[in-house]
C-alpha positions in Angstrom: 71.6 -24.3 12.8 72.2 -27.0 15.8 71.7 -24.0 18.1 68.5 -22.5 16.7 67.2 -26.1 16.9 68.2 -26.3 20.6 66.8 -23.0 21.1 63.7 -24.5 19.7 63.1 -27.5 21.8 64.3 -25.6 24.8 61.2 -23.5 24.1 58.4 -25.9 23.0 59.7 -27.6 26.5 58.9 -24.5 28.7 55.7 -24.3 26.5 54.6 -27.7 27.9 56.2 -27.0 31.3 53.6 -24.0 31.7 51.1 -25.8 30.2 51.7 -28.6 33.1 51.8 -26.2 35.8 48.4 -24.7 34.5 46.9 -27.7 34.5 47.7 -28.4 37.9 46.4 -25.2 39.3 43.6 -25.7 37.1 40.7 -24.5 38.3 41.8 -21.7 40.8 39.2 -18.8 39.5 35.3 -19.4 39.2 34.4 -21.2 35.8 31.6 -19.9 33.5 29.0 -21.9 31.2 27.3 -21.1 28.4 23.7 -22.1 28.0 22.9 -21.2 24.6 19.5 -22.3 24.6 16.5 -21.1 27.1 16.5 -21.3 30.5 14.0 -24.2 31.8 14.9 -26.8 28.8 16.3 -30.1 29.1 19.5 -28.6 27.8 19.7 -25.5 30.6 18.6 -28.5 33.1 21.3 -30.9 32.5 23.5 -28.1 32.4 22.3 -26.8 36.0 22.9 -30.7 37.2 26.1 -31.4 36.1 27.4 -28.0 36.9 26.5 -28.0 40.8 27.8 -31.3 41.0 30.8 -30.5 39.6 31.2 -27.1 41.1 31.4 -29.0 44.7 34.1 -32.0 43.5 36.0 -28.8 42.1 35.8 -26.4 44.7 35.2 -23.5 42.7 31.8 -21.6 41.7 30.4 -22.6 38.1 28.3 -19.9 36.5 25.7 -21.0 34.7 24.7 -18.2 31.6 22.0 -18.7 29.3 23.2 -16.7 26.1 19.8 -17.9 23.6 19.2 -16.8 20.0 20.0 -18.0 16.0 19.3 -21.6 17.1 22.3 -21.9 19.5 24.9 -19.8 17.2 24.9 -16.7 19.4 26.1 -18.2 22.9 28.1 -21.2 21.2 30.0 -17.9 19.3 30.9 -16.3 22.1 32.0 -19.8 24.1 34.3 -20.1 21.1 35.8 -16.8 21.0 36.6 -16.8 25.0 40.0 -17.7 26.0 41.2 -21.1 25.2 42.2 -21.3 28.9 39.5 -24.0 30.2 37.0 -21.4 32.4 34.6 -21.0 29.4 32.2 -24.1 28.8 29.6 -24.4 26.5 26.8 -27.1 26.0 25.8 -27.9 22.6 23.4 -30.3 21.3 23.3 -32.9 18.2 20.7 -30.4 16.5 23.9 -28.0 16.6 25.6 -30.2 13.4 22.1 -30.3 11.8 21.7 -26.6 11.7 25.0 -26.2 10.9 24.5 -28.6 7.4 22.5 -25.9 6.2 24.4 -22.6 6.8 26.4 -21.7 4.1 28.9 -19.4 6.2 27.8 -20.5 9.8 29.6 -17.8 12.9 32.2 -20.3 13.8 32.8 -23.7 12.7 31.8 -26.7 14.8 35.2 -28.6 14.5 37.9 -25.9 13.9 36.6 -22.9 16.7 35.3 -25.8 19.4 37.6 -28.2 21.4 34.9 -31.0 22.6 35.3 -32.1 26.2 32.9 -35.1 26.1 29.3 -36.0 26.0 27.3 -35.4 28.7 23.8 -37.7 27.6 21.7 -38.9 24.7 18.4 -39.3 24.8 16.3 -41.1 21.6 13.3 -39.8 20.3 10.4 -41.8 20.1 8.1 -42.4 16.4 5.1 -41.3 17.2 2.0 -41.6 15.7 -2.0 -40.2 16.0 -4.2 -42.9 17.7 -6.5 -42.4 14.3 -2.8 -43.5 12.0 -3.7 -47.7 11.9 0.0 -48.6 12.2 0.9 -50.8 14.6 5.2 -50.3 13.8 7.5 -48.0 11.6 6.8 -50.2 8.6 3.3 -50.1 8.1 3.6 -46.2 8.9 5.9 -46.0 5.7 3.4 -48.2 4.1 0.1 -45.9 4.4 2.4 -42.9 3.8 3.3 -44.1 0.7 -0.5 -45.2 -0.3 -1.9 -41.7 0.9 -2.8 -39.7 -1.7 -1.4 -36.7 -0.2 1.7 -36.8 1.7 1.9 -37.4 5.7 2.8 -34.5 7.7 5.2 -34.2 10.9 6.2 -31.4 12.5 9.6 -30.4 14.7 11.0 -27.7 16.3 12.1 -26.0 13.5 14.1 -26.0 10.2 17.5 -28.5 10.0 16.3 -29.4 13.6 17.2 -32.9 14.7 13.7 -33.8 14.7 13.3 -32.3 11.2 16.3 -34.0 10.2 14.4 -37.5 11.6 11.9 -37.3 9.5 14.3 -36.3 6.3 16.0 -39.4 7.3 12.7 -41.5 7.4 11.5 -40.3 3.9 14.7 -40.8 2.6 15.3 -44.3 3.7 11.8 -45.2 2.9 11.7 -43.8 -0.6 7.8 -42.1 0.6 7.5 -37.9 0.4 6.7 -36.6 3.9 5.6 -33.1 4.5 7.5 -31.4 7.0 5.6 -28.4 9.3 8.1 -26.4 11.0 7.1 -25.2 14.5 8.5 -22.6 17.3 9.4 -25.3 19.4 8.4 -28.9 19.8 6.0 -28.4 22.7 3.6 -26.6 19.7 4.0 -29.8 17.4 3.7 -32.0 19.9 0.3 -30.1 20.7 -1.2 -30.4 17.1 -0.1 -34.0 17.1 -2.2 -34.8 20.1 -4.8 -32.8 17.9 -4.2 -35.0 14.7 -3.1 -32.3 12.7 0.0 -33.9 12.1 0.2 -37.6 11.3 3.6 -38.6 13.3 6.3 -37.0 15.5 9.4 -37.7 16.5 9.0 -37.0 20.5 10.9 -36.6 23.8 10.0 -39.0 26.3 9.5 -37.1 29.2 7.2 -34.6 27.3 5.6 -37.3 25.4 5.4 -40.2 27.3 1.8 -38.9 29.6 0.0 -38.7 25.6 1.5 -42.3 24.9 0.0 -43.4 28.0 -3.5 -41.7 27.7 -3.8 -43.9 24.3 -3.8 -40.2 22.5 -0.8 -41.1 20.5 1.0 -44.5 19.5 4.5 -45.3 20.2 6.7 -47.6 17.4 10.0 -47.0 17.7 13.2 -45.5 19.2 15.7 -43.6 17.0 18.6 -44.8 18.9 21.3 -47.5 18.8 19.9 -49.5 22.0 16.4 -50.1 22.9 15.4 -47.4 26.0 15.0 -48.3 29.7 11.7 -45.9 29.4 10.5 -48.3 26.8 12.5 -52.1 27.0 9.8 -53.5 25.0 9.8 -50.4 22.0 11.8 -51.9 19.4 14.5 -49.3 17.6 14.2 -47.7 14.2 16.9 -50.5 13.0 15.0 -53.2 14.4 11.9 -52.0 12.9 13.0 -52.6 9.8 15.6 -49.5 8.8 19.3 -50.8 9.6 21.7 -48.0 10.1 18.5 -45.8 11.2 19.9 -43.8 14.7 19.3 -40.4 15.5 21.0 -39.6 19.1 19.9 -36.0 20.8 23.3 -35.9 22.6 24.1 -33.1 24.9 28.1 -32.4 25.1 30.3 -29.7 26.4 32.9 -27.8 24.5 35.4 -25.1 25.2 37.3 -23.1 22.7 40.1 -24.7 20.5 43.5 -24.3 21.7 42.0 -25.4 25.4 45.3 -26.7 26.5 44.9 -31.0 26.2 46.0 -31.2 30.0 43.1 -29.2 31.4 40.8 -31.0 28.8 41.6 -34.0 30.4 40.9 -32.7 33.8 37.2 -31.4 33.1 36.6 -34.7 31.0 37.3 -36.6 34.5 35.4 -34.1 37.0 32.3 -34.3 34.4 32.8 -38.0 34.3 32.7 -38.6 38.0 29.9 -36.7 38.0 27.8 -38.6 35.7 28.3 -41.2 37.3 27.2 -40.1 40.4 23.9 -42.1 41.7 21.9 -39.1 42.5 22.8 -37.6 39.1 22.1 -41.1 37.3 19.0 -41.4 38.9 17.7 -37.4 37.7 19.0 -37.9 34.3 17.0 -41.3 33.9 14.1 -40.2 34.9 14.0 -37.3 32.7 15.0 -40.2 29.8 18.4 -39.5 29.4 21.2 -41.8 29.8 25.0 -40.6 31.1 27.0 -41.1 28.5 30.1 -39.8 28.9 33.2 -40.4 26.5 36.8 -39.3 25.7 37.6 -35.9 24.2 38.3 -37.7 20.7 35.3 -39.2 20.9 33.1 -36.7 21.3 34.9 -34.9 18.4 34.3 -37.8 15.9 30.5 -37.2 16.6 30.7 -33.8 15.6 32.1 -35.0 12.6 30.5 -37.8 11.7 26.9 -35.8 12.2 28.0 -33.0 10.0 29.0 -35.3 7.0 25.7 -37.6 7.8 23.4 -34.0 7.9 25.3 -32.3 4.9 24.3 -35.5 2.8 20.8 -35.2 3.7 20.4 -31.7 3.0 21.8 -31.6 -0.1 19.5 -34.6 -1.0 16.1 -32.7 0.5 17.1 -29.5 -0.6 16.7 -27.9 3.3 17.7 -24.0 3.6 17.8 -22.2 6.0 15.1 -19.9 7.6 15.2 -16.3 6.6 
């Protein structure tokens, strides 16, 4: 018994003694990331950034591969499917745990199949509403809504979408029905909300912020924690009047589970140093993002945490899927 035992340790030690040694070699090959959204994006951009950046501090090529389809599920599947050795990345977004609230048998599962590295940005949306919508914050918005005698449309980018899921949020908080109008994309909602054929939007704030300024749509709030350096004087959704209101649209890189914890550690660093970087800093901002990097258990909780928040609210709105 004593000598099985021995003969255990003495191999769960050489385990951790290749493990080491890998780490410290780690990277000596070219690294690949996974895009699994469209090339052009803000997702493929910060992507492109961060991986140029890094490939320099690293000394070693990063390839980045846009793998798009299913909302994210086709090139996030194959990321978690690679070798759990550290040279597959992929970059997921906070709509990922939305869309993944309303699969009932999603490809892979968002906790189990992904070890998270750590958060790359978050960016808030902005409340947005027509310049005809007399509502000067987020309370007198729910306030008409709930006096119209139809209900107030907004659109997103699609079905258990973060910006669908903003608006779920809304109603729910509120108590008021809103209509939601599922798009291909923001860019067309955000079109048809500059037309007034929606009544408010939750927007980005580099695509929106020229129509804010124009006077062609109003501005109320920001869906995140802390106000925005875009907007200082925009209050957020839980200074509005809607404590515990935040919607983040993080960006965060992943690698397959089983990515040994020692070279986890080693890309959280590089991609931290890189974030930090003032050139980097300075791109990010002005596209409204903040760097926002955080520890690989951190990042993890976030994945969780959104999935029970998003599971909650799609049970209670009755989302499904797209067919």
């Amino acid at each position: 018994m004593l000598k099985k035992s021995l003969t255990r340790i003495a191999g769960v030690l050489a385990c951790t003694a290749c493990a080491c040694a890998a780490a410290q070699q780690f990277p000596s090959k070219p690294l690949r990331w996974i895009v699994p959204i469209a090339a052009g994006g803000g997702t493929d951009l910060t992507t492109r950034l961060v991986a140029q950046r890094m490939s320099e501090q690293i000394g070693q090529q990063i390839v980045v591969d846009n793998r798009i389809g299913a909302s994210g599920n086709i090139g996030t599947e194959i990321a978690a499917r690679a070798a759990p050795d550290g040279y597959t990345l992929v970059t997921i977004t906070a709509s990922f745990p939305a869309n993944h609230a309303v699969l009932d048998k999603p490809p892979y599962d968002l906790v189990r199949d992904l070890t998270h590295v750590t958060r790359l940005t978050t960016q808030p949306y902005i409340l947005l509403v027509h310049a005809s919508i007399p509502a000067g914050n987020a309370k007198e918005l729910v306030a008409l809504a709930g006096r119209a005698p139809k209900p107030f449309t907004y659109g997103s980018s699609g079905i258990a979408t973060l910006q669908h899921m903003a608006g779920v949020m809304l109603g729910s908080m509120a108590g008021v029905q809103m209509m939601h109008i599922p798009y291909k994309g923001g860019a067309l909602a955000l079109t048809d909300m500059i037309a007034g054929r929606l009544q408010f939007f939750f927007g980005v704030i580099l695509s929106s912020m020229p129509h804010i300024k124009s006077g062609k749509l109003n501005a109320l709030a920001v869906t995140s924690t802390t106000r925005s350096r875009s907007f200082p004087d925009l209050p957020t959704m839980a200074e509005a009047g809607f404590p515990g209101y935040v919607v983040d649209n993080w960006y965060s890189v992943a690698a397959p589970a089983k990515t040994p914890a020692a070279i986890v550690a080693k890309l959280n660093a590089e991609i931290a140093q890189v974030l930090k970087t003032p050139a980097v800093e300075q791109r990010l901002r002005a596209d409204g993002s903040e760097p926002a990097s955080n520890s690989a258990q951190e990042m993890s909780d976030i994945v969780r945490g959104d999935l029970q928040r998003w599971r909650k609210y799609v049970k209670e709105a009755g989302i499904k899927p797209e067919s």
